[in-house]
N, C-alpha and C positions, 0 to 999 in steps of 0.2 A: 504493500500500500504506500503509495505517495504522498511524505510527511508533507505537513504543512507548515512548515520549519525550514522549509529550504532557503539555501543561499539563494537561490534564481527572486524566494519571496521577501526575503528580507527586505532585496534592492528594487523590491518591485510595487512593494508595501505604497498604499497612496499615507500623504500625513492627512493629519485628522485637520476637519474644519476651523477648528478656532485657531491653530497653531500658524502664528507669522501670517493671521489672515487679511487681507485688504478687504477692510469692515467698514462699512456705513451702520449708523444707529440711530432711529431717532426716536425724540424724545432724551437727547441727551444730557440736559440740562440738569439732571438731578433725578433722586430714585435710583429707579430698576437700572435706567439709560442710560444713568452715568456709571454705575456699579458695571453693565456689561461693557462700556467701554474705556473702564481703570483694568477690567480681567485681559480685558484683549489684549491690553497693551503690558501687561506682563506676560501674557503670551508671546510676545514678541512681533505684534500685531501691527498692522496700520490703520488708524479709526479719522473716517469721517465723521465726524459731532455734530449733526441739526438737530436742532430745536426752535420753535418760535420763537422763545425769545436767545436772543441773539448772546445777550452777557454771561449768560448762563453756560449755555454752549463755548463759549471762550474758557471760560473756567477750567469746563471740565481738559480741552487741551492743555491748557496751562496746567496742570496735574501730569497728564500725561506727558508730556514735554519732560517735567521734571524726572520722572521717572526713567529719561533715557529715552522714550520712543515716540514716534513721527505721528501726532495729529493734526485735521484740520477742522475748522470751525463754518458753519453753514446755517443761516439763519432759514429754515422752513415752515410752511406752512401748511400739512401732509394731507389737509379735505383740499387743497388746490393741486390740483393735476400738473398745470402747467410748472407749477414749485418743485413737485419731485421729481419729475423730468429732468428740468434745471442740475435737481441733486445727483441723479445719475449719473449725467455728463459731465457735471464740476469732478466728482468723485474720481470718473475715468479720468479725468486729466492729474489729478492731485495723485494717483497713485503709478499715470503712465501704463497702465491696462485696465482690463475690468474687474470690477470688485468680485470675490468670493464670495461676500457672505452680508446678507441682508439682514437687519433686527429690527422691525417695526413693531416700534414699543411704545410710541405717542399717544397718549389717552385721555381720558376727559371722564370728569366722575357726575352723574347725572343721578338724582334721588327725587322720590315725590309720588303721589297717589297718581294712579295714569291718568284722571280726569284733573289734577292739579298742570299737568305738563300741556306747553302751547304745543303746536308745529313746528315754531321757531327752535324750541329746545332740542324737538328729535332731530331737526335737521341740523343742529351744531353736533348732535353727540353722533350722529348716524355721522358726519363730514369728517368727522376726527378720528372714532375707535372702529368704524369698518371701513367708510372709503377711504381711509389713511394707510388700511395695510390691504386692501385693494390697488390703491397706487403704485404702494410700494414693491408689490410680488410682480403688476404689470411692466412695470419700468426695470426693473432688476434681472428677470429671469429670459428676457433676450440675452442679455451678457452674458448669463451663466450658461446659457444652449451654445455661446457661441465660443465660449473658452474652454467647454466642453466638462464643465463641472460647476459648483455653487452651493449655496447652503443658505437657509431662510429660517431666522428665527420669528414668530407672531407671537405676540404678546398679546393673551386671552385675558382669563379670570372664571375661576370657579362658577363666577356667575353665570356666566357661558353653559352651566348646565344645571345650577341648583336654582335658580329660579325665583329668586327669594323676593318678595310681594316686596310693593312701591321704587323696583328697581327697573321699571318696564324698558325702557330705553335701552339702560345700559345691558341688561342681560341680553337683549334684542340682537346690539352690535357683539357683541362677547363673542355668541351663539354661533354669528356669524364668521367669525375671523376663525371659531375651533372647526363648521363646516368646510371653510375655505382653504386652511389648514392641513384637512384629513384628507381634499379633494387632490389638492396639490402634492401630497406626500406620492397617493397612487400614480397621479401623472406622470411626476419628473423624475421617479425613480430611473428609469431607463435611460436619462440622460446625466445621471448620476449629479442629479440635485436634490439634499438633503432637505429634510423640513423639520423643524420639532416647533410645536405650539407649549406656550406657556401658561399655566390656569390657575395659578395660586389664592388663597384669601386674603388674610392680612399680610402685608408689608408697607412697613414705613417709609412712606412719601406725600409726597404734595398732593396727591389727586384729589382727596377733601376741598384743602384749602385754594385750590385752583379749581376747583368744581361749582359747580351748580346743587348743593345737597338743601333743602329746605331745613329753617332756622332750629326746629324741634329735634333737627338730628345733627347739623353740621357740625358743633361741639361736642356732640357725644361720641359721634362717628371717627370723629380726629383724635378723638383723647384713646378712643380704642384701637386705632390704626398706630400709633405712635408707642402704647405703652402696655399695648398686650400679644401684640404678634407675636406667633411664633416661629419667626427667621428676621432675617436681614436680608436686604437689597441683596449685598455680596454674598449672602450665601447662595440666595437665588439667581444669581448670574451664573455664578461657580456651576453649579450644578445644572443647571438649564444646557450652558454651553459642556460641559463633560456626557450628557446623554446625546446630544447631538453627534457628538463625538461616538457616540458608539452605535448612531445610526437606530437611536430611540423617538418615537413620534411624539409622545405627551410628557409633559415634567409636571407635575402635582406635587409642588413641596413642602406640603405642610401636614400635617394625618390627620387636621380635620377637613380638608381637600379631598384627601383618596377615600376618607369614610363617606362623604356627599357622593362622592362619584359610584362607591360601591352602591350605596343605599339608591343610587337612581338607577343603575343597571341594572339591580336584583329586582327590585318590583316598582317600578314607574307608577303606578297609577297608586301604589300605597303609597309610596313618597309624597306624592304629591299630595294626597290629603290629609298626608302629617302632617304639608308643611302648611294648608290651609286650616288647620285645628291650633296649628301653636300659632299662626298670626292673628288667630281671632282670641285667642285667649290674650295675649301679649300685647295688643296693640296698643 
């Protein structure tokens, strides 16, 4: 039998996606974004950094700068189409070929009874946490067909499947990016482009306090988001990008994550009226 230990495979071994990769991130400004692009760059990475706001996105290069390695800074704005285009083609010029590995991590935290929320609110949350890694896969994954490999990280959220009452919007886009996700892993495999989707519950970030959450909750939701989580940005970049790396689809990192995700697998239609019995009781 023919080990799989051979010299021939040693030298023939592809490197793993996050290693010395030509990374675009956005939502880099802070959070998850910036946490995936401090990891990259100790990967020995090269990170483009967009984010809307622009100082932010600076920062985080200036970080990575210090730490020895090559970022750039790109002010985005990822529900506009013609922006991430822009980002693509800045990126290909900034690293002198095309990027390897996309992390569309840009989000928007949207709260409220579904008859409290306008139009206007779903179309801010719909433009930012699905057309935003809508864009992002569209504009990217020509590169990656044409360099003949790639890797797309999406940045979901638990809520993407657990459904949880007065988050109608944001679960809506979640939902979406994990469908888009799971569609795009089947696709590009053959062209040996990677995908892993991200679905976590709490981590500490801005998305409260840059969000839209109604007053009843906005402080409560922040103080739980900051001081009861259980992980870190950087553990969750770490790990997100190590399952990629091993050619994993979902990162669920936290066990009250993969408990939701079991408990909606096993019986969906109990789930669901558990989860309609504790919001009526709790509300």
């Amino acid at each position: 039998m023919k080990s799989p230990f051979s010299m021939k495979s040693l030298f023939t071994r592809k490197p793993a996606p996050s290693s010395h990769a030509y990374a675009v991130v956005t939502g880099a400004g802070s959070g998850i974004g910036r946490s995936f692009a401090l990891e990259l760059a100790k990967r020995h990475g090269s990170v483009v950094c967009s984010d809307i706001n622009l100082a932010a996105a600076e920062e985080t290069v200036n970080r990575i700068r210090q730490a020895g390695a090559t970022g750039h800074a790109v002010q985005c704005d990822v529900g506009d189409a013609a922006q991430v285009k822009a980002l693509a083609e800045k990126a290909e010029t900034f690293f002198g070929q095309p990027a390897t590995l996309v992390i569309n991590n840009a989000g928007v935290g949207l709260g409220g009874r579904f008859d409290e929320l306008t139009l206007e609110d779903w179309k801010w949350c719909t433009d930012v946490n699905l057309w935003g890694v809508i864009h992002g896969c569209h504009y990217f994954v020509p590169q990656f067909k044409r360099l003949g490999r790639g890797a797309i990280i999406n940045v979901a959220s638990a809520a993407s499947y657990t459904a949880a009452p007065e988050m109608s919007a944001y679960n809506v886009t979640k939902a979406g990016v994990l469908a888009l996700s799971e569609t795009l892993s089947a696709e590009l495999k053959k062209y040996d482009i990677r995908v892993n989707v991200l679905c976590p519950t709490l981590v500490p970030t801005n998305i409260i306090k840059n969000g839209r959450i109604p007053g009843r909750y906005s402080k409560l939701a922040d103080h739980a988001l900051m001081n009861y989580a259980m992980t870190t940005s950087d553990d969750v970049a770490r790990l997100t990008l190590d399952r990629l790396d091993r050619g994993q689809l979902y990162t669920t990192p936290q066990i009250d994550a993969k408990l939701f995700w079991m408990m909606k697998r096993a019986s969906p239609a109990l789930y669901t009226r558990f989860l309609g019995l504790s919001y009526r009781l709790f509300k």
